[in-house]
C-alpha positions in Angstrom: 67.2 86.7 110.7 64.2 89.2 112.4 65.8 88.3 115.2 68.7 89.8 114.1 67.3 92.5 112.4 65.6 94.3 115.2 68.6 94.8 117.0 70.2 96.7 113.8 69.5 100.4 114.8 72.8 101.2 116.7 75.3 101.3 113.1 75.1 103.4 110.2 77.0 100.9 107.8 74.2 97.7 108.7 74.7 96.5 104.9 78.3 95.7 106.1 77.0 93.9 108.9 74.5 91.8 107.8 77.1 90.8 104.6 74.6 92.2 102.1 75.3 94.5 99.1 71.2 95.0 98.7 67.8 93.5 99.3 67.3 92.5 96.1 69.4 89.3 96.0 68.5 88.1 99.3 65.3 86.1 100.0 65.5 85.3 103.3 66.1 89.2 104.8 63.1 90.3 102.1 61.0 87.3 104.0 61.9 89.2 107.8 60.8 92.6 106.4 57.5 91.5 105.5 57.0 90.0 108.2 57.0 92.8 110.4 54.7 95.9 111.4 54.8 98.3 108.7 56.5 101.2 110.5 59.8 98.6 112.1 60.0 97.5 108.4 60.2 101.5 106.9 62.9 101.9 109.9 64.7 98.9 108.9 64.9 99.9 105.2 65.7 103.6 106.0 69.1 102.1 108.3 70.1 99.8 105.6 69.6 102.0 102.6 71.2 105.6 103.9 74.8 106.5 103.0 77.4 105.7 105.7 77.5 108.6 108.2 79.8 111.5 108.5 83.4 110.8 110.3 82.3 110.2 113.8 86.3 109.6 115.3 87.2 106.1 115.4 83.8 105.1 115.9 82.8 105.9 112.5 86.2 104.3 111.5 85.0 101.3 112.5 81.5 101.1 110.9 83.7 101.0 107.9 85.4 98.5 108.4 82.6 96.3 109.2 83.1 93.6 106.2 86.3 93.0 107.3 84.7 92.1 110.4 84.9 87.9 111.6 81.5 86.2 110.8 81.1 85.6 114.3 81.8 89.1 115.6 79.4 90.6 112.8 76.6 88.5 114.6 77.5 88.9 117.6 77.0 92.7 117.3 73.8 92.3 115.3 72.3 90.2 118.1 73.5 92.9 121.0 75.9 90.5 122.2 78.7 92.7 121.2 78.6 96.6 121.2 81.5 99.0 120.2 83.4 100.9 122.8 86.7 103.0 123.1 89.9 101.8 124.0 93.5 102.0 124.6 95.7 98.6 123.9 98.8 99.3 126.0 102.2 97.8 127.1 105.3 98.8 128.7 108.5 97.8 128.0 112.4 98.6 129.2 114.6 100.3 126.3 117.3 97.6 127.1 118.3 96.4 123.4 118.3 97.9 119.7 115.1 96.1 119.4 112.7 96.7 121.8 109.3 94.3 121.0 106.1 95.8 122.7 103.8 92.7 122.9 105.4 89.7 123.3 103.5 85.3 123.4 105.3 85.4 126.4 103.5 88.1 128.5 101.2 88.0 130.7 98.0 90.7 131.3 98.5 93.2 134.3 97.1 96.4 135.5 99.8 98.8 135.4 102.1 97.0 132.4 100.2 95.5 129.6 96.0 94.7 129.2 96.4 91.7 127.1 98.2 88.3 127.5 100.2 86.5 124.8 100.0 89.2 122.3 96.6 88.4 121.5 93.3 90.2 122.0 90.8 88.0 123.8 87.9 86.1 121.8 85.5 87.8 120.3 87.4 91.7 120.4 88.3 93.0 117.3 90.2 96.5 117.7 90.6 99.0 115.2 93.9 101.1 115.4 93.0 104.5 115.1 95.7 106.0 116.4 99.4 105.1 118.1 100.7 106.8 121.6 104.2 106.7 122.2 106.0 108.0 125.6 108.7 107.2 127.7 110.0 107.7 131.1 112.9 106.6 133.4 111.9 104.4 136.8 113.7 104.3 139.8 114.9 101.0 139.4 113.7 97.7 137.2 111.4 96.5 139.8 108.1 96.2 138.5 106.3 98.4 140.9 108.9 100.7 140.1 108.4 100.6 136.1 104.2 100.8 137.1 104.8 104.1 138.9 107.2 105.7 136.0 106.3 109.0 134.8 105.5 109.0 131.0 106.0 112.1 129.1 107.2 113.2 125.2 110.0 111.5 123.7 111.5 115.0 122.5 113.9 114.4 125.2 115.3 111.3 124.6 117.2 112.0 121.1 118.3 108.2 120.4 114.5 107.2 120.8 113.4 110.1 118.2 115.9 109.3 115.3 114.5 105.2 115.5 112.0 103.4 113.4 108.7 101.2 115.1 106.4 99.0 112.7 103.1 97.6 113.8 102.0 94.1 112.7 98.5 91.8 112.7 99.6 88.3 112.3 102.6 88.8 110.4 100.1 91.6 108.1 101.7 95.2 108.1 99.7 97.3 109.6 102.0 100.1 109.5 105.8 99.8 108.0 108.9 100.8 109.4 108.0 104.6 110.4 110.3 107.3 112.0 109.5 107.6 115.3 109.5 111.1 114.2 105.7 111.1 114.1 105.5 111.1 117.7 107.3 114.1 118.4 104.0 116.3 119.8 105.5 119.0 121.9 104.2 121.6 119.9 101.7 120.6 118.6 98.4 121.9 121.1 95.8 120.0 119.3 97.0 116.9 119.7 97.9 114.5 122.9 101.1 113.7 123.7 103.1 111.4 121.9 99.4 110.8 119.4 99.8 109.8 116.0 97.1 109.5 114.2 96.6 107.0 111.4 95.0 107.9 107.9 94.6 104.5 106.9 93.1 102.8 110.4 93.2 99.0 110.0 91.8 96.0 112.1 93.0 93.7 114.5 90.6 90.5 115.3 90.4 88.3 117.9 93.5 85.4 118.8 96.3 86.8 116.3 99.3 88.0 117.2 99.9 91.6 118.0 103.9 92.9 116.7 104.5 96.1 117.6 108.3 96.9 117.2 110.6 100.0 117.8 114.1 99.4 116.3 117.0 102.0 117.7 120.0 103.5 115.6 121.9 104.0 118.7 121.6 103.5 122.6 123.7 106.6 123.5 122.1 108.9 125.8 119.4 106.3 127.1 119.5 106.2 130.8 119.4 103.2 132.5 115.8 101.6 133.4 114.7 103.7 130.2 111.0 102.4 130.0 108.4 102.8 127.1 104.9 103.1 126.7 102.7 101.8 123.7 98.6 102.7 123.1 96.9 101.4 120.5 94.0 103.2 120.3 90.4 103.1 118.8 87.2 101.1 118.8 87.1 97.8 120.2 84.0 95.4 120.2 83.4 94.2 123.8 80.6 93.0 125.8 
């Protein structure tokens, strides 16, 4: 445990972390603090008794999140082992069906289409969603280095892809429900990037569980052939 506890400086929400509710109910963390120099142990009980901080952007989204956090990830970033970082989960797909399925067991990681495999965030990376991207953009042709060098842009143009629905699941957990993509449409909007939807209720994803992230169409009319879209998950991801 002091081990652990000298490393807790970096988070605002360390209560979360260590799994603790207060100091009172827990001998062996009481037994660390006296153990140390007088002025660590003042700093340790200043970082676990404060308030959680201000909204810091996903970051701070996070911190709050942290009991929801795998046991072995919550140590992992008490011991330094872990540290948070930002991050964009993406993958790109052709508008070929109705139902076009973002992440899929069958894919594989690589630059320029997708930066997982399987569907599944690697061990030990646990990703808060902040916030969603949507684009899409017509390549040449369906070669793959043709789809990699596609231009992404607003999907204000492509009517059929604005009037559909998309849904975002954690191992079979809704993460969001079946949403217009409606909340995509950013052209006017100068505050906020293209295609950005941000989500008010930010929930987790944790290491080795399947990613669903769907976008169901009314209609295909007016999709141009080789019709290819863009998906970005994006928040704070725990990482080495």
């Amino acid at each position: 445990m002091l081990g652990i506890i000298e490393g807790i400086e970096d988070y605002d929400n360390v209560g979360a972390l260590l799994g603790l509710d207060g100091l009172e109910d827990n001998p062996e963390l009481l037994g660390a603090l006296k153990a140390m120099p007088p002025i660590q142990r003042q700093k340790v009980i200043n970082s676990l008794a404060k308030p959680a901080a201000p909204s810091r952007g996903s970051r701070a989204e996070m911190e709050k999140h942290f009991a929801e956090l795998p046991p072995h990830i919550r140590e992992a970033l008490l011991k330094g082992e872990l540290r948070l970082a930002d991050t964009v989960i993406y993958s790109i797909k052709p508008v070929s069906s109705k139902t076009i399925k973002l992440f899929e067991t069958q894919d594989d990681k690589e630059i320029g289409l997708r930066n997982i495999s399987n569907a599944k965030l690697p061990k030990n990376q646990a990703l808060l969603v902040s916030g969603i991207i949507l684009l899409a953009g017509v390549s040449a042709d369906a070669n793959k280095e043709s789809v990699m060098a596609t231009s992404f842009t607003k999907i204000e143009s492509i009517p059929a892809l604005c009037t559909g629905e998309f849904s975002l699941k954690s191992n079979k957990k809704i993460i969001v429900p079946e949403t217009n993509n409606y909340v995509f449409k950013t052209e006017n909007l100068n505050s906020v990037p293209l295609g950005y939807y941000k989500l008010s209720n930010p929930r987790l994803i944790v290491d080795d569980i399947l990613v669903e992230f769907t976008v169901e169409l009314g209609t295909m009319t007016g999709i141009a052939a080789n019709t290819q879209l863009f998906v970005g998950l994006h928040g704070t991801i725990t990482t080495p």
